[in-house]
C-alpha positions in Angstrom: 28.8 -17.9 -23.8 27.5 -14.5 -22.5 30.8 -12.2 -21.6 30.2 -9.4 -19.7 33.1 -6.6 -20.0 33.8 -3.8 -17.9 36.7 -1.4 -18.5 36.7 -2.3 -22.5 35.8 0.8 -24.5 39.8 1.2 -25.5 42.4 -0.4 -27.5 42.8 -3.8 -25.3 39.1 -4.3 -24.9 38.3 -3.4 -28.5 40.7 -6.1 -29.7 39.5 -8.5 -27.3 35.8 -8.1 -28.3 36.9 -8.5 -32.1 38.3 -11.9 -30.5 35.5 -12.7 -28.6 32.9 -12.0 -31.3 35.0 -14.4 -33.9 33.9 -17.4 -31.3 30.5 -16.2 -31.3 30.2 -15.3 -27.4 27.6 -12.9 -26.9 28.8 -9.4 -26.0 27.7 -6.9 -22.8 30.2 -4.3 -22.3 29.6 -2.1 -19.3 31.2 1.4 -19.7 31.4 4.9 -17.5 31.0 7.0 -20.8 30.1 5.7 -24.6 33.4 6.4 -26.5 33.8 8.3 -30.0 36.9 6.2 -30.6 37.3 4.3 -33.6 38.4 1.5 -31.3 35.3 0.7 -30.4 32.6 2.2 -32.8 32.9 -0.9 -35.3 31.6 -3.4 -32.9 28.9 -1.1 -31.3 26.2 -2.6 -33.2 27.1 -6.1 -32.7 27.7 -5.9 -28.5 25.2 -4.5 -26.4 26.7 -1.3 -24.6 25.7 -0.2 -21.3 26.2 3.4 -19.7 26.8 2.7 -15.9 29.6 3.5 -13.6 31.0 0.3 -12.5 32.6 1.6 -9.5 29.3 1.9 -8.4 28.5 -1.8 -6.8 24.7 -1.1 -6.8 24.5 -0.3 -10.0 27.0 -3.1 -10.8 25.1 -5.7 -9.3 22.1 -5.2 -10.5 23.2 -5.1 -14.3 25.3 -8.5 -13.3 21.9 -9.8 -12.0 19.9 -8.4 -15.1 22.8 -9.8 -17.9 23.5 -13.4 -16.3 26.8 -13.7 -17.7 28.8 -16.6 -17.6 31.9 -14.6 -17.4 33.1 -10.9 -16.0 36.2 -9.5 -17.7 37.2 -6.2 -15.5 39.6 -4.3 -18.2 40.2 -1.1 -16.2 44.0 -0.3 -15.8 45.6 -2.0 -19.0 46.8 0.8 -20.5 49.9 -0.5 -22.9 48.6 -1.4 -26.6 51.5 -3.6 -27.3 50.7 -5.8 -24.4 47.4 -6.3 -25.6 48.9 -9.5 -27.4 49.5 -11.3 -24.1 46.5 -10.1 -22.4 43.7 -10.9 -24.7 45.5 -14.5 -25.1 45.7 -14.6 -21.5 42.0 -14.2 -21.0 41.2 -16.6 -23.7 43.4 -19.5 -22.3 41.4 -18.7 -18.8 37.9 -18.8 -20.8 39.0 -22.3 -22.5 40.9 -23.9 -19.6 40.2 -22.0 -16.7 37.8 -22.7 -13.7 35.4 -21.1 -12.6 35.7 -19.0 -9.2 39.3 -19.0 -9.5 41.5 -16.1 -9.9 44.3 -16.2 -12.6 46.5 -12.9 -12.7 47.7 -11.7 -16.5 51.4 -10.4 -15.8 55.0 -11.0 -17.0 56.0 -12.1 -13.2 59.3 -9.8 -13.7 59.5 -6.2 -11.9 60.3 -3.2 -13.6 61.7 -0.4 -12.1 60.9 2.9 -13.5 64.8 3.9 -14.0 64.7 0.8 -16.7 61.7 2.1 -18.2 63.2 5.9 -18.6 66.1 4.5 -20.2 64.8 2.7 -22.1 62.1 5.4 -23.7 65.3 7.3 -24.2 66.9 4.6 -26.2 63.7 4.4 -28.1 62.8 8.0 -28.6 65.6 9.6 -28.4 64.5 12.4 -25.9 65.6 12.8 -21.9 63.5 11.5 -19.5 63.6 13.2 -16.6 63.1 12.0 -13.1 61.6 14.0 -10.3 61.9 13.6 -6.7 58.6 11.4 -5.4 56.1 13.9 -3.2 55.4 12.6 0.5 51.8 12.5 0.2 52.7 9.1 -2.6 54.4 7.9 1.1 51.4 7.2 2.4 49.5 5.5 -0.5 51.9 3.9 -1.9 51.6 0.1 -2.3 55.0 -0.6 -2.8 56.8 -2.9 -5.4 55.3 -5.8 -6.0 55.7 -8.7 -8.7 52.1 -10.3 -10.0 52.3 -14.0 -9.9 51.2 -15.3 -13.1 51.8 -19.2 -12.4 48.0 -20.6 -12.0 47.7 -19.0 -15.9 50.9 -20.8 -16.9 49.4 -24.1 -15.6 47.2 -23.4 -17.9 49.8 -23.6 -20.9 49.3 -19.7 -21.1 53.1 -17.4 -21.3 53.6 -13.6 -21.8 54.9 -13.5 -25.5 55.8 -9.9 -25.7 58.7 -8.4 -23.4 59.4 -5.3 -22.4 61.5 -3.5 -25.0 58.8 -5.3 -27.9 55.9 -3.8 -26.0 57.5 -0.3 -25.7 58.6 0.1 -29.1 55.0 -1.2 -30.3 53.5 0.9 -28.8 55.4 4.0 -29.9 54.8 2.5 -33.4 51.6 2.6 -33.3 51.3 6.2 -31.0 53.3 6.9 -34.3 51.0 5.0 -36.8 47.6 6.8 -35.2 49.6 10.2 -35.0 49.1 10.7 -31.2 51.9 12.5 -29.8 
């Protein structure tokens, strides 16, 4: 199958292209800038990388006309490394069992507030977290809380398997383990 990947050229898309590559899917990975990250570098030779900004839908569509995929995995905005687990199994239940045209959201379905998060880091780190008042302008972009509904992926026999004191503490181990501070 020909995957076409946007967003991938970090931690979660570098993991997911290992996965992808191991069931022999051919690999176009579209990116904003080429990365110098180990993440990435060991599959560059076996993927076929693409400089464009995918923000751009001109640009976007043509290299979806050019490339044909069969699939478009848009990675932009996963930023936790411990979560990685549930999402790259979440978009392989959706290439086995899913159906094309639908849309299958990747979430936990339970809301966080950022209070539980702080206190949490604290726990975790050991170091205060400190809470400023939100700025009006955020008033008038805002979206709001909102819980993702992850129940057309759990149809498909697919469940979050990492929570969120596991992901927070695996990602500190490995923010620890790559020495980023």
């Amino acid at each position: 199958m020909k995957i076409l990947i946007t967003g991938g050229m970090g931690y979660v898309g570098s993991h997911l292209i290992d996965l992808l590559l191991k069931d022999k899917h051919k690999i176009v990975l579209l990116t904003k800038s080429y990365s110098k990250k180990k993440n990435i570098s060991q599959v560059k030779s076996k993927i076929k990388v693409e400089k464009i900004d995918v923000t751009n839908q001109r640009k976007l569509s043509n290299s979806i006309e050019q490339h044909k995929p069969d699939i478009i995995i848009h990675l932009a905005g996963i930023t936790s490394h411990s979560k990685s687990f549930d999402v790259i199994s979440g978009i392989k239940t959706i290439i086995n069992k899913g159906k094309a045209g639908n849309l299958y959201w990747i979430s936990s379905s339970k809301k966080t507030w950022f209070y539980e998060l702080g206190s949490l880091l604290e726990k975790l780190t050991g170091t205060k977290v400190k809470f400023v008042k939100t700025p009006n302008y955020t008033k008038k972009v805002d979206v709001g809380n909102f819980v993702v509904n992850n129940s057309k992926l759990k149809s498909l026999g697919w469940k979050p398997k990492v929570n969120l004191n596991q992901g927070i503490r695996k990602t500190l181990e490995y923010f620890e383990s790559e020495k980023i501070s």
